[in-house]
C-alpha positions in Angstrom: 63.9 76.2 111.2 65.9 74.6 113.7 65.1 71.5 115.5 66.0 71.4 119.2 66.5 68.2 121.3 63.3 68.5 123.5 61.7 69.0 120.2 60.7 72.6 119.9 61.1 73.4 116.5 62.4 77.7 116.6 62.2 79.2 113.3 65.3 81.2 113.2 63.8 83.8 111.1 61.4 85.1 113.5 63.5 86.8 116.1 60.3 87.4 118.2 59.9 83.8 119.1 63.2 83.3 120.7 66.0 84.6 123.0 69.5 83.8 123.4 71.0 83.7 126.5 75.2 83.4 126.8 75.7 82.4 130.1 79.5 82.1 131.2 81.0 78.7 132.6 80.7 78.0 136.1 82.6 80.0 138.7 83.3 82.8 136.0 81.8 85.9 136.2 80.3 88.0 133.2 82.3 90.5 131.6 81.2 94.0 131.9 80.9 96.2 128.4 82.8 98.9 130.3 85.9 96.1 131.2 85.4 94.7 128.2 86.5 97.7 126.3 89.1 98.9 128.8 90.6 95.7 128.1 90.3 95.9 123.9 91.9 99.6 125.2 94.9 98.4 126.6 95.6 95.5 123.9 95.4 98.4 121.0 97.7 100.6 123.4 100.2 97.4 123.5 100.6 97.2 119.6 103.8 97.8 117.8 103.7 101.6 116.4 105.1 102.3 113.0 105.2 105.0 111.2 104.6 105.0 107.3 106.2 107.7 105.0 105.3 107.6 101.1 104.5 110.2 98.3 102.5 108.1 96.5 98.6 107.8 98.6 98.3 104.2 96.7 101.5 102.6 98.4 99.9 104.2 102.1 96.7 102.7 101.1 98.3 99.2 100.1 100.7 99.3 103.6 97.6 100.5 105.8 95.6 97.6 104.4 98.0 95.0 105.0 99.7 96.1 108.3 96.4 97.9 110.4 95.3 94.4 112.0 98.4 93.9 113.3 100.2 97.2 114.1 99.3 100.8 115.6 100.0 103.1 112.5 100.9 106.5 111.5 100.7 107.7 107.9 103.0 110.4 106.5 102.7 111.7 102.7 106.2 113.4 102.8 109.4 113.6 104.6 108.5 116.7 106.1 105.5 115.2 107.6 107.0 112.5 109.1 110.3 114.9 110.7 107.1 117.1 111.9 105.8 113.9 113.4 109.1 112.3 115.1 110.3 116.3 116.1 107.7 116.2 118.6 109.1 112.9 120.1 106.6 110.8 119.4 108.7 107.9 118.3 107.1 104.4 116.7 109.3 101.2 117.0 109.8 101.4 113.2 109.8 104.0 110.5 108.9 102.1 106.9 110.4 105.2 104.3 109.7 105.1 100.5 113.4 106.1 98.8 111.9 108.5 95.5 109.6 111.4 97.0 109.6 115.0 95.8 111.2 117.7 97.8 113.3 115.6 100.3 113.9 112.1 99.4 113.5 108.9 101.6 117.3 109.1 102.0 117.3 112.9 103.4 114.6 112.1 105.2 115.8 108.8 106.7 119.7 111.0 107.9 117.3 113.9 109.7 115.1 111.2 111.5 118.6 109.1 112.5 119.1 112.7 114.0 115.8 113.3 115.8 115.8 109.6 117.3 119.4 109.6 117.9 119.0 106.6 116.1 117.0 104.5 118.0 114.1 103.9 115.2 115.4 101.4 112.7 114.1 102.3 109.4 112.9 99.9 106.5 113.2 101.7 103.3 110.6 100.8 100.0 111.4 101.1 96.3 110.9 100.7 93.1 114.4 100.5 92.4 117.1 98.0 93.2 119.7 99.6 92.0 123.5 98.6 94.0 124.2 102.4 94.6 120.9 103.0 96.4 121.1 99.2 98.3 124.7 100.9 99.4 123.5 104.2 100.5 120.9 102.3 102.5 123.4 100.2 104.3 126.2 102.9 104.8 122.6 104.5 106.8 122.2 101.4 108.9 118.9 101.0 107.4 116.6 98.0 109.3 116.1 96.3 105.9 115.1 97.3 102.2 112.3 95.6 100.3 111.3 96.1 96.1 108.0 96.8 95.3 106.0 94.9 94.0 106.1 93.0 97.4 103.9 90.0 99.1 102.3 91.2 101.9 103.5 88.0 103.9 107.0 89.4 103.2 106.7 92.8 104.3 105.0 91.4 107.7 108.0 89.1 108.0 110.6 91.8 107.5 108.8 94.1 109.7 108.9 91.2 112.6 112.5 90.1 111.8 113.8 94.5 112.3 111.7 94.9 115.3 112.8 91.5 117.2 116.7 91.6 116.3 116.7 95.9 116.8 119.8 96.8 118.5 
């Protein structure tokens, strides 16, 4: 029950006894459900597009959850999925690769996509593995950045701001 100043007491509980009325500041008009979603429309259409390539449905899982308030995002489960993807020029701002996948590896996947964007799409590989050959083979690819699983998702966000703000 809540207590109101003139003292009508309004039991919150039985929504049949009161209404709530938002009334907008004066000299403002009220926003219309139709320009109120055109609007949510074009702020969604604004977002940062990245595309996300990994074998593994866990890591796509863990990525989506930690990067889908914040970015527009496209989901790949193989390299060959993602060259489909980027061959019909629909480039994102920033391609996030896992290195080890069956078939074609992050690494052959990574040189084809350089190819297809002319490379314009900086790419931030994943791994397991840390190894110096594989940090080399990244760099020799111009790679965006390279971050080691397990990761913080604070980090990954980080990275993913530092690529696309100092990109070419």
């Amino acid at each position: 029950i809540l207590l109101l100043k003139d003292g009508t007491k309004l039991d919150l509980l039985e929504y049949s006894s009161f209404s709530i009325t938002i009334v907008p500041p004066e000299g403002q008009e009220m926003g219309s459900p139709q320009k109120d979603e055109a609007d949510r429309a074009k702020m969604l259409e604004k977002r940062r597009k990245l595309l996300i390539v990994d074998d593994c449905k866990e890591n796509l899982e863990a990525l989506r959850d930690i990067l889908q308030p914040y970015y527009s995002l496209t989901l790949c489960k193989s390299g060959e999925q993602a060259l489909g993807f980027l061959s019909r020029k629909k480039f994102p701002e920033l391609i996030i690769m896992d290195i080890e996948m069956p078939v074609m590896s992050g690494i052959q996947a990574a040189n084809q996509a350089n190819m297809l964007t002319g490379g314009t799409v900086p790419i931030l590989f994943v791994s397991d593995v840390g190894d110096t050959e594989t940090v080399k083979i990244c760099r020799e690819l111009k790679a965006g950045g390279y971050i080691l699983r397990p990761y913080q998702p604070v980090f990954v966000k980080s990275e993913i701001e530092r690529i696309l703000d100092g990109w070419r």
